[in-house]
TORKOL-4160 file (C-alpha; in steps of 0.2 Angstrom, whole numbers, padded with zeros to 4 digits, m for minus):
360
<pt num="1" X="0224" Y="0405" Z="0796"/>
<pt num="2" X="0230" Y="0422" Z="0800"/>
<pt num="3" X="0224" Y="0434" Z="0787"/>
<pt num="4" X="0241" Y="0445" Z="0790"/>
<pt num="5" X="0250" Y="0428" Z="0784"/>
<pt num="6" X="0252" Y="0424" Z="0766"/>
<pt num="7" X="0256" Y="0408" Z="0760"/>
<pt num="8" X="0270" Y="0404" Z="0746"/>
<pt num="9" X="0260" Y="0391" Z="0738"/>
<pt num="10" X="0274" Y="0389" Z="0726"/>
<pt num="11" X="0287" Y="0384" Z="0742"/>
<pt num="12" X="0272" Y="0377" Z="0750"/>
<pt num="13" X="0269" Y="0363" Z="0733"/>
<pt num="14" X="0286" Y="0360" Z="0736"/>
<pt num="15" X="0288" Y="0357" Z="0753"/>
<pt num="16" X="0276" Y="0344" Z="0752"/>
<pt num="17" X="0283" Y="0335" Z="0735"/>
<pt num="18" X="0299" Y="0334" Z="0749"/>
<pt num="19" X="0286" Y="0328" Z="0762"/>
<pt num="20" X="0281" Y="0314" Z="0752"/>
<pt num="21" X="0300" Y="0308" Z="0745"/>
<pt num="22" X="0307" Y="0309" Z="0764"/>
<pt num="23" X="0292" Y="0297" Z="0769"/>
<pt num="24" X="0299" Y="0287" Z="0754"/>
<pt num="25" X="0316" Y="0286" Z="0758"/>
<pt num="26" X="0315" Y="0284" Z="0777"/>
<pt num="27" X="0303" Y="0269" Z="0773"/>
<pt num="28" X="0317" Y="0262" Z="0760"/>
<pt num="29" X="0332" Y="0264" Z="0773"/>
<pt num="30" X="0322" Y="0250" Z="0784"/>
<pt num="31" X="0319" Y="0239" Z="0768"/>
<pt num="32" X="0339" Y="0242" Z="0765"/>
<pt num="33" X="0343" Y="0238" Z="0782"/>
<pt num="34" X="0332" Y="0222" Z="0781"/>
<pt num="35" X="0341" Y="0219" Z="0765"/>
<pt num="36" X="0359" Y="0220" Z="0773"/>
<pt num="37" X="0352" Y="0209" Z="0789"/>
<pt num="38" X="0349" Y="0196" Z="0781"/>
<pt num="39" X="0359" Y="0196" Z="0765"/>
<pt num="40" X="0347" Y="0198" Z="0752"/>
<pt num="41" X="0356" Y="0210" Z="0744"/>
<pt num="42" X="0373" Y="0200" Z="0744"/>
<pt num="43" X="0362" Y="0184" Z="0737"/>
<pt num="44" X="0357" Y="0198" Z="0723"/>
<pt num="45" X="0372" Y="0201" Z="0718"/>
<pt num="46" X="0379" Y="0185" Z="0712"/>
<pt num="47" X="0365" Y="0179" Z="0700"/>
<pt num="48" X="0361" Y="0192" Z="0684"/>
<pt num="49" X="0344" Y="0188" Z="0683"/>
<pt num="50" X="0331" Y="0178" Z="0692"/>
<pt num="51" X="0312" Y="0177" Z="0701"/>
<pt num="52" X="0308" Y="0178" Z="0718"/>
<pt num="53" X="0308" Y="0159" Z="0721"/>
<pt num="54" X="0326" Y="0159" Z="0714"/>
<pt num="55" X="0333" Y="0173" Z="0727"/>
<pt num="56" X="0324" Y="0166" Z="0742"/>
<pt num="57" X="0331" Y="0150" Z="0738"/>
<pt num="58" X="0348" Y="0158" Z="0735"/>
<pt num="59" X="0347" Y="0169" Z="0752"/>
<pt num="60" X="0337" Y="0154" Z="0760"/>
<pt num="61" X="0325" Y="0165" Z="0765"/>
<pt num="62" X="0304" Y="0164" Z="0765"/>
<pt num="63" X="0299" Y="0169" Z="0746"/>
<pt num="64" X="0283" Y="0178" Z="0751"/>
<pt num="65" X="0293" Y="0190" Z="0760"/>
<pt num="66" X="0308" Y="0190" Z="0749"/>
<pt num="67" X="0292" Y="0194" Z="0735"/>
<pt num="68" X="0286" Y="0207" Z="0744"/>
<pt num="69" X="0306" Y="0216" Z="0748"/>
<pt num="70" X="0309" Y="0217" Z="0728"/>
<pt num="71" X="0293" Y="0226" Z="0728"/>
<pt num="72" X="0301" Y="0239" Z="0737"/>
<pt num="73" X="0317" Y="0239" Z="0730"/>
<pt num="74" X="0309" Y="0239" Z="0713"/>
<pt num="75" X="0297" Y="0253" Z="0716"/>
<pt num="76" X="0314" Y="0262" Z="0725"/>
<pt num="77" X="0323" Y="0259" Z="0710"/>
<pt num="78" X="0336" Y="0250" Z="0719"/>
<pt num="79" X="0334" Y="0234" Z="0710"/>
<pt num="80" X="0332" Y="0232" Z="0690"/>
<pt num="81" X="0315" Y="0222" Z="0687"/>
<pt num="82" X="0310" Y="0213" Z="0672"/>
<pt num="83" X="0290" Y="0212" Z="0674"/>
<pt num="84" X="0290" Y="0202" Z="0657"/>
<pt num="85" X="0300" Y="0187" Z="0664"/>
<pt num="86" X="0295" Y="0190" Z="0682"/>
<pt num="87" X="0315" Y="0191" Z="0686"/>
<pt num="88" X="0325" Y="0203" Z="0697"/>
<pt num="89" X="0344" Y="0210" Z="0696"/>
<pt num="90" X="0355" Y="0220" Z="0708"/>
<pt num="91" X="0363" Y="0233" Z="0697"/>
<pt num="92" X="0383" Y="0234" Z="0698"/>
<pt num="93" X="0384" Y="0251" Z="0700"/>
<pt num="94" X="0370" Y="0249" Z="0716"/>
<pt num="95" X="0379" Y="0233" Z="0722"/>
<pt num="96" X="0396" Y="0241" Z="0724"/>
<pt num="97" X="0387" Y="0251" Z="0738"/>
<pt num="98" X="0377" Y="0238" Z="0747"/>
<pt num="99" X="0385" Y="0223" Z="0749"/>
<pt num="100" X="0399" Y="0216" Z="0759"/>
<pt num="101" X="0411" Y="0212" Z="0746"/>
<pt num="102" X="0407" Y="0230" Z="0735"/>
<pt num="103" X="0420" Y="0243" Z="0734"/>
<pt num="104" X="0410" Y="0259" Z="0738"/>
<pt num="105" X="0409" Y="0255" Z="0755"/>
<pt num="106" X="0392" Y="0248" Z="0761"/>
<pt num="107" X="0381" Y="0260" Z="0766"/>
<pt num="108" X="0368" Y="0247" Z="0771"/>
<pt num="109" X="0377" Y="0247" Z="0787"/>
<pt num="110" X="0372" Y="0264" Z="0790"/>
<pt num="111" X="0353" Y="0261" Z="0786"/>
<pt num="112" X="0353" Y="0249" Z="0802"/>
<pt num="113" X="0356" Y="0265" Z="0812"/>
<pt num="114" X="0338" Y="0271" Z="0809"/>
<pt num="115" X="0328" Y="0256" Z="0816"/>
<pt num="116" X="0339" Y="0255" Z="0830"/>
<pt num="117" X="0336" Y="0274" Z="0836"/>
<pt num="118" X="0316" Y="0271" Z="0831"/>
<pt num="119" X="0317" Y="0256" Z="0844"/>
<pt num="120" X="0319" Y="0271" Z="0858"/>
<pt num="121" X="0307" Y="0283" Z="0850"/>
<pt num="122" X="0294" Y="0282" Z="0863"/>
<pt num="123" X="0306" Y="0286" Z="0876"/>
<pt num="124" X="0314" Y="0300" Z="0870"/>
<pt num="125" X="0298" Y="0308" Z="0867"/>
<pt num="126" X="0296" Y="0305" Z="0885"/>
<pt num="127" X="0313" Y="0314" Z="0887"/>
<pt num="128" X="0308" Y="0331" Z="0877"/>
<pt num="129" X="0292" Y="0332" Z="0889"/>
<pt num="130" X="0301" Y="0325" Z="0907"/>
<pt num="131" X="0321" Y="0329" Z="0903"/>
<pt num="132" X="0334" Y="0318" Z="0907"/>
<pt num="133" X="0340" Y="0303" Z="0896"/>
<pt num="134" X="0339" Y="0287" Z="0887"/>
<pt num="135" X="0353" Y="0275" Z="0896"/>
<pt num="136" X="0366" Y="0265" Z="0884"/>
<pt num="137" X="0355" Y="0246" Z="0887"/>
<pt num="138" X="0339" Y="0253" Z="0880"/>
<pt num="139" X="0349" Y="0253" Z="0863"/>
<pt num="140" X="0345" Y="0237" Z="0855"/>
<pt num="141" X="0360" Y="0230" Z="0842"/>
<pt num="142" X="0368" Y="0247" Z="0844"/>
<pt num="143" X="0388" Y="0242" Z="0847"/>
<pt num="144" X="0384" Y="0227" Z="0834"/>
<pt num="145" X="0380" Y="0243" Z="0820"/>
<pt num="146" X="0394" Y="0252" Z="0828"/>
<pt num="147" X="0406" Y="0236" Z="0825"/>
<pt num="148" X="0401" Y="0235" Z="0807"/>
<pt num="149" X="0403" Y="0253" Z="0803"/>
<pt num="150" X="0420" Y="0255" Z="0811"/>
<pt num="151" X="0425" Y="0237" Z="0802"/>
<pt num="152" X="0422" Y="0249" Z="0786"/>
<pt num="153" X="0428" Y="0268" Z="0792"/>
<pt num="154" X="0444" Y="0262" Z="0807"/>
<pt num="155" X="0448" Y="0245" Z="0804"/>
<pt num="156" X="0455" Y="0247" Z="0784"/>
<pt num="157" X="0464" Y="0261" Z="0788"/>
<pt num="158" X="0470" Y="0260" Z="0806"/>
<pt num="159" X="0487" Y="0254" Z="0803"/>
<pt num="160" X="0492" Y="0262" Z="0787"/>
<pt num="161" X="0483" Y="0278" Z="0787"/>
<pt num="162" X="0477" Y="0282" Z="0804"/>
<pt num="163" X="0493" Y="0279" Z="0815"/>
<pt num="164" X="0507" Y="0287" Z="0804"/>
<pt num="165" X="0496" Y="0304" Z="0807"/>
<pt num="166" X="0510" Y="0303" Z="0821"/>
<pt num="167" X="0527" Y="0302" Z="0816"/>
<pt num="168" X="0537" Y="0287" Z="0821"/>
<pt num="169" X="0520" Y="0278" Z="0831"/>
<pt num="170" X="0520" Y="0264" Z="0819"/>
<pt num="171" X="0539" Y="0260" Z="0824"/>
<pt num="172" X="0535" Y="0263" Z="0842"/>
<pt num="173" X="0522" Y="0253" Z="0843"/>
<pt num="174" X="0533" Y="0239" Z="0833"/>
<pt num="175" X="0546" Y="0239" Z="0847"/>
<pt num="176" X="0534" Y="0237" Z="0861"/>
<pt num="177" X="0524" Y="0251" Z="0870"/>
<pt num="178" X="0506" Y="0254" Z="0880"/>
<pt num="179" X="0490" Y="0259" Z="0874"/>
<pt num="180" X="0474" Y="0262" Z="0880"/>
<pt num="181" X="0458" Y="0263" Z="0868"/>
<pt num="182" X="0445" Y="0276" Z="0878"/>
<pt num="183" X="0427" Y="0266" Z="0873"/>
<pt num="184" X="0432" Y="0253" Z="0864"/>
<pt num="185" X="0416" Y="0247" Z="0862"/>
<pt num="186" X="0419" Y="0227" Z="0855"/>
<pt num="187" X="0437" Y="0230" Z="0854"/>
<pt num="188" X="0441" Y="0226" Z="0834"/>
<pt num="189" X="0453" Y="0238" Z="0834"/>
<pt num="190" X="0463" Y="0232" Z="0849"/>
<pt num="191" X="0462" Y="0218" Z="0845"/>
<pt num="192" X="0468" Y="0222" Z="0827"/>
<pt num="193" X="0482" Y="0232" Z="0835"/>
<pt num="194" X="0486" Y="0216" Z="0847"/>
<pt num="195" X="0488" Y="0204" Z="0832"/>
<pt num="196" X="0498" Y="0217" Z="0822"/>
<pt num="197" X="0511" Y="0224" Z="0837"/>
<pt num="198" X="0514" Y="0209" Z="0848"/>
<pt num="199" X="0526" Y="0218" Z="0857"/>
<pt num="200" X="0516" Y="0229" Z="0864"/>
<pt num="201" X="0501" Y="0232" Z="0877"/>
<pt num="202" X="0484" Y="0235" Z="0874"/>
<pt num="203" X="0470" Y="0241" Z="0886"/>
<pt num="204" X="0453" Y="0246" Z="0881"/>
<pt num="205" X="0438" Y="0254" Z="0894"/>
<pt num="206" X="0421" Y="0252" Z="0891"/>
<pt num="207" X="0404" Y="0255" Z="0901"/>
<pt num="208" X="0395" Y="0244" Z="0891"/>
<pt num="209" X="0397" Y="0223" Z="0901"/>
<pt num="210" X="0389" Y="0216" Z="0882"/>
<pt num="211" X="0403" Y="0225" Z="0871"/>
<pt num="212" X="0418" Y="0222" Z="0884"/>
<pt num="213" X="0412" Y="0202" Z="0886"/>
<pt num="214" X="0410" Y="0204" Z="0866"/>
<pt num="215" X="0430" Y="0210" Z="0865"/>
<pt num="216" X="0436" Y="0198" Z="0878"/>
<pt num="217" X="0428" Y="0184" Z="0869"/>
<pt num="218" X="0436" Y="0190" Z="0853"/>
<pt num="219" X="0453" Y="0193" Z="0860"/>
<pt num="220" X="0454" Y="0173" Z="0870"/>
<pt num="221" X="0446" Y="0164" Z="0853"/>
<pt num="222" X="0463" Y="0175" Z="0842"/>
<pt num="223" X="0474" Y="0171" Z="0858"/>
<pt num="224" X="0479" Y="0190" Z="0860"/>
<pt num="225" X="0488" Y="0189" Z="0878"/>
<pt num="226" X="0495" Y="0208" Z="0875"/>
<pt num="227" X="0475" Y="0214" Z="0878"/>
<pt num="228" X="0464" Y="0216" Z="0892"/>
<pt num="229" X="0448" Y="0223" Z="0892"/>
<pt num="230" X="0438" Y="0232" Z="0908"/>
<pt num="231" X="0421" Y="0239" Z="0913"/>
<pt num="232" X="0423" Y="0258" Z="0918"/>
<pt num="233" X="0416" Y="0273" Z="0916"/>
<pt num="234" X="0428" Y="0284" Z="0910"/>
<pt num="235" X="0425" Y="0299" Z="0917"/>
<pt num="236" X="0435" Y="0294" Z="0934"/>
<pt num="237" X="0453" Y="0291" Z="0923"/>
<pt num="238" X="0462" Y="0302" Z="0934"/>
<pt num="239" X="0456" Y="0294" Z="0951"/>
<pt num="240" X="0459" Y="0277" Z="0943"/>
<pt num="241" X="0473" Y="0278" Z="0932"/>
<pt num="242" X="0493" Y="0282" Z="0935"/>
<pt num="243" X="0498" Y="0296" Z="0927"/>
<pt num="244" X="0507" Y="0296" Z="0913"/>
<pt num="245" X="0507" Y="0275" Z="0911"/>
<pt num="246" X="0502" Y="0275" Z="0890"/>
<pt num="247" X="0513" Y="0278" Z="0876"/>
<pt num="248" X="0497" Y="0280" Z="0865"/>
<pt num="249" X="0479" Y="0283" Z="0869"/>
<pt num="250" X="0466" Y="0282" Z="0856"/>
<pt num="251" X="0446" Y="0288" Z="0857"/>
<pt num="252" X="0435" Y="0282" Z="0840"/>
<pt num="253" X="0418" Y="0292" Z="0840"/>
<pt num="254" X="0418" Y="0291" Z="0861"/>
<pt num="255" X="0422" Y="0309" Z="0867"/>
<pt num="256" X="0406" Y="0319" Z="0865"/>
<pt num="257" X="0395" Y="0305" Z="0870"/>
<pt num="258" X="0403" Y="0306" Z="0889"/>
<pt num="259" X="0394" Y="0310" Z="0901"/>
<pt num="260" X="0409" Y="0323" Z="0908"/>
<pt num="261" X="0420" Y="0326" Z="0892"/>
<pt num="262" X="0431" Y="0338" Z="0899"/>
<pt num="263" X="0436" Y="0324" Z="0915"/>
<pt num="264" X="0438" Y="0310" Z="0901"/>
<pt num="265" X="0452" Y="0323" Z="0891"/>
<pt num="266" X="0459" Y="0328" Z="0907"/>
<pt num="267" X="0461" Y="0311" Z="0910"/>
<pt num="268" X="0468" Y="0306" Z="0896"/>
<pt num="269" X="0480" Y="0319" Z="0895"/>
<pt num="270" X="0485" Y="0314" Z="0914"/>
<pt num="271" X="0487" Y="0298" Z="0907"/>
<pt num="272" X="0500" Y="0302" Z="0893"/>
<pt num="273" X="0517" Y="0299" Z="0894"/>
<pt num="274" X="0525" Y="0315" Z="0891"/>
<pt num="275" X="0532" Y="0309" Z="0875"/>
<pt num="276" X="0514" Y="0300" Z="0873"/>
<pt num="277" X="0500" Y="0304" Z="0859"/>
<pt num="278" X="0482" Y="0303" Z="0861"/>
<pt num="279" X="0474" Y="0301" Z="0841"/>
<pt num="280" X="0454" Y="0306" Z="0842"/>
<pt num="281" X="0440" Y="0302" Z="0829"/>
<pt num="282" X="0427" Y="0312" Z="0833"/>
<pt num="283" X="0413" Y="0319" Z="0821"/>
<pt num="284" X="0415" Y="0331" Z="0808"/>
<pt num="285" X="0403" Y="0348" Z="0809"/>
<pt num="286" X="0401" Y="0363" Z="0818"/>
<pt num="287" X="0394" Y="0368" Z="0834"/>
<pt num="288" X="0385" Y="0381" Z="0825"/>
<pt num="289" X="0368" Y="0374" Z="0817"/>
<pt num="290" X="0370" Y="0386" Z="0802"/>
<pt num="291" X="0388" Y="0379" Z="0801"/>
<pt num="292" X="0381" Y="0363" Z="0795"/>
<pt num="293" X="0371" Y="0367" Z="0780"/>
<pt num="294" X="0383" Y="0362" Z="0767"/>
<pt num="295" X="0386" Y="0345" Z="0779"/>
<pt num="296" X="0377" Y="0331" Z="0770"/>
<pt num="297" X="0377" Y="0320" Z="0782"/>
<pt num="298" X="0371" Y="0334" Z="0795"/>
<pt num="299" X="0351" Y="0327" Z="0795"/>
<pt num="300" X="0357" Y="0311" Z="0800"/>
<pt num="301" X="0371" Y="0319" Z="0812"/>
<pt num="302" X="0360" Y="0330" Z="0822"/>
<pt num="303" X="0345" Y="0315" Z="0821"/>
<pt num="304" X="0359" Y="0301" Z="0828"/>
<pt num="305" X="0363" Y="0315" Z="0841"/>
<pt num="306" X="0345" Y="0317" Z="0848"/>
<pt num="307" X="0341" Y="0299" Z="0846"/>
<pt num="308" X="0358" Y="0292" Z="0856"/>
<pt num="309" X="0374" Y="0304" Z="0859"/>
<pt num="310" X="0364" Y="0316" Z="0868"/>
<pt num="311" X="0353" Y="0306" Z="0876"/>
<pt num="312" X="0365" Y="0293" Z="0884"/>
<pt num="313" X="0373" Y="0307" Z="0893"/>
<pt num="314" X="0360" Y="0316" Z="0900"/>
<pt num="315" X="0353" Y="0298" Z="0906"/>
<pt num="316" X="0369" Y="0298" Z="0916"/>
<pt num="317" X="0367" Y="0317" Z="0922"/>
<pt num="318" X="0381" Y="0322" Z="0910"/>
<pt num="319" X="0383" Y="0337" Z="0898"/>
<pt num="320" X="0375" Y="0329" Z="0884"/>
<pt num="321" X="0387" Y="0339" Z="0870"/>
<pt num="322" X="0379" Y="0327" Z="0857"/>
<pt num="323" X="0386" Y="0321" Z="0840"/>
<pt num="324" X="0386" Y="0340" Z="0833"/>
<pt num="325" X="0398" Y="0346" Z="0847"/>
<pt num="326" X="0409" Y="0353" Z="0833"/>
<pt num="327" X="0428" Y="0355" Z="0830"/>
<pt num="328" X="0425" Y="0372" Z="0837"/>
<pt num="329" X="0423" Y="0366" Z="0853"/>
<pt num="330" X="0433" Y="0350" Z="0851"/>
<pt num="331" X="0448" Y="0359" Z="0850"/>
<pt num="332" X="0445" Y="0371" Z="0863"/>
<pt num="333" X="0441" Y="0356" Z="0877"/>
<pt num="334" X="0458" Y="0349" Z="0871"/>
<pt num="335" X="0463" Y="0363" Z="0874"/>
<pt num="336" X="0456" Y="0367" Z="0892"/>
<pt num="337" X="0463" Y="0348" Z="0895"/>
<pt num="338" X="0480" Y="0353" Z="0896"/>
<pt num="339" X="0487" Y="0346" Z="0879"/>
<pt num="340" X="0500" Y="0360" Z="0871"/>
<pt num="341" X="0498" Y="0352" Z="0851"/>
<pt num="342" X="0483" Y="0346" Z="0841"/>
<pt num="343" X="0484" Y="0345" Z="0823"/>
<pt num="344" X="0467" Y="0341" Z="0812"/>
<pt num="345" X="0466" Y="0328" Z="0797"/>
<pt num="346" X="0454" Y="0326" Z="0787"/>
<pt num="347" X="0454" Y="0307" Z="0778"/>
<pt num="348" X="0449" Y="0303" Z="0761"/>
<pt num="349" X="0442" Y="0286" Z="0767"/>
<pt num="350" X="0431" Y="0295" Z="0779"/>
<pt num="351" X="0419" Y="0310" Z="0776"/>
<pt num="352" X="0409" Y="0309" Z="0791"/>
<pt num="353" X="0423" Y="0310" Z="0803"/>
<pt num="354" X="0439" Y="0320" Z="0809"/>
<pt num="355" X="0455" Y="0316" Z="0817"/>
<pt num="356" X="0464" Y="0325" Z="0830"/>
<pt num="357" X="0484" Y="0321" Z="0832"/>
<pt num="358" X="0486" Y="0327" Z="0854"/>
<pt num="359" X="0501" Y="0329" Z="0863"/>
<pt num="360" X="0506" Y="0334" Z="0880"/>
């Protein structure tokens, strides 16, 4: 070591006691993701006590598995053990925020996101020695996570919360108007809009086949004839679609992971009705990295935008903005598309993302 250097050996201890708990924790998101997979937690949850046997049983699972699991949660201090009786319990307070029927939002959903990215590892530390990217198919169960976690953060609030950001789109859509979703990924909320507003039209574009054979699928089983679904790369919207044809024209989480951004506003805005509006999700942060020290979520942000948002652009020569694009530069691209009024919401359901209200 250089003699010039010296050591903090008090910042040094603790560096490593954090060394140790982030090993910890990232093993524990993979056991909470296993637990959410195959609905041990949920099985948990409605017995107070009992053994191993008992919960395999109760999840029809293997018990030697299921036995070596709750050693994990117990030693994460996830689940209550009782080393007397051999018995196990999901606390309340833990359950309400990891199983599919608790009120605190399952974050369990958003422990599967770390084994999916770990699946393409290996190739994106190919990509930081060779450049270019990691393509969309590489991702194994990807647009399944995706569905869950906007059935939590979209599909609760899209009709009573999200809509009525813009005045009078509830009533419009009530009477019968045309939307396009811009990545719609499996389509719930389509085809949620679809079920609720049979008066109007629904469109949603997707480059991913699986998700758009996933939404059509969906939308024949409920009978929705006012949706369609369509392969496309949406970079080419203003080659391939009318201008002004949609009343309303709505992005979830899909704008920074383009591989041409700015074309896919621009075409949105070119596709806007002049009365039309175009209502973005899109992450909240700062393009600054110092901006996003107060972000709590901003590890897992910037680690998501490496590991996929990034990646999948560049794989498709595109600008690769990432996840941590910012609302600095999100409102400057909308901007630069051409649209004259965007207006920011923040949502109490949803700390992670933003909402943009655009108009021509």
């Amino acid at each position: 070591m250089n003699q010039m250097f010296r050591l903090d050996t008090d910042r040094a201890a603790a560096f490593e006691g954090r060394m140790v708990s982030m090993i910890n924790e990232g093993a524990l998101c993979l056991m909470i993701s296993i637990g959410h997979r195959t609905g041990l937690f949920d099985a948990l949850a409605k017995v107070e006590w009992a053994n191993s046997a008992e919960i395999a049983r109760a999840s029809g699972l293997q018990e030697r598995y299921v036995r070596e699991w709750l050693g994990a949660m117990t030693v994460g201090r996830i689940v209550d053990h009782d080393p007397d009786a051999g018995t196990y319990r999901l606390p309340p307070e833990h359950a309400r925020l990891l199983t599919r029927d608790g009120d605190g939002g399952n974050m369990a959903v958003a422990a599967q996101v770390l084994p999916v990215l770990a699946g393409v590892e290996t190739d994106i530390v190919d990509c930081f020695h060779r450049g270019g990217g990691v393509p969309y198919e590489k991702f194994d169960r990807f647009h399944e996570v995706m569905m869950e976690d906007s059935n939590q953060t979209v599909l609760p609030a899209l009709i009573d919360t999200i809509l009525p950001l813009a005045d009078g789109l509830v009533e419009r859509l009530e009477s019968g108007i045309r939307v396009l979703d811009v990545g719609c990924g499996r389509g719930r909320a389509l085809n949620m809009l679809a079920e609720a507003f049979p008066n109007s039209r629904f469109t949603g574009y997707d480059l991913s086949e699986d998700a758009v054979g996933f939404a059509r699928a969906e939308a024949e089983m409920h009978g929705h004839a006012n949706v369609e679904f369509s392969i496309r790369d949406c970079t080419d919207l203003d080659a391939t679609v009318e201008p002004e044809t949609f009343d309303l024209i709505v992005t979830f989480d899909a704008v920074h992971d383009q591989a041409d951004p700015m074309a896919v506003l621009r075409g949105i805005r070119r596709a806007l009705k002049p009365d039309g509006v175009y209502i973005c999700q899109d992450v909240k942060g700062s393009h600054h990295h110092h901006g996003n020290m107060d972000n709590m979520l901003a590890p897992f942000l910037y680690t998501i935008s490496t590991m996929h948002c990034m990646t999948v652009s560049l794989a498709q020569g595109g600008e690769g903005l990432g996840t941590m694009w910012g609302c600095e530069t999100a409102l400057a691209y909308m901007a630069d598309a051409g649209f004259s009024s965007v207006t920011k919401h923040q949502l109490d359901h949803d700390i992670m993302n933003v909402f943009y209200v655009c108009r021509p």
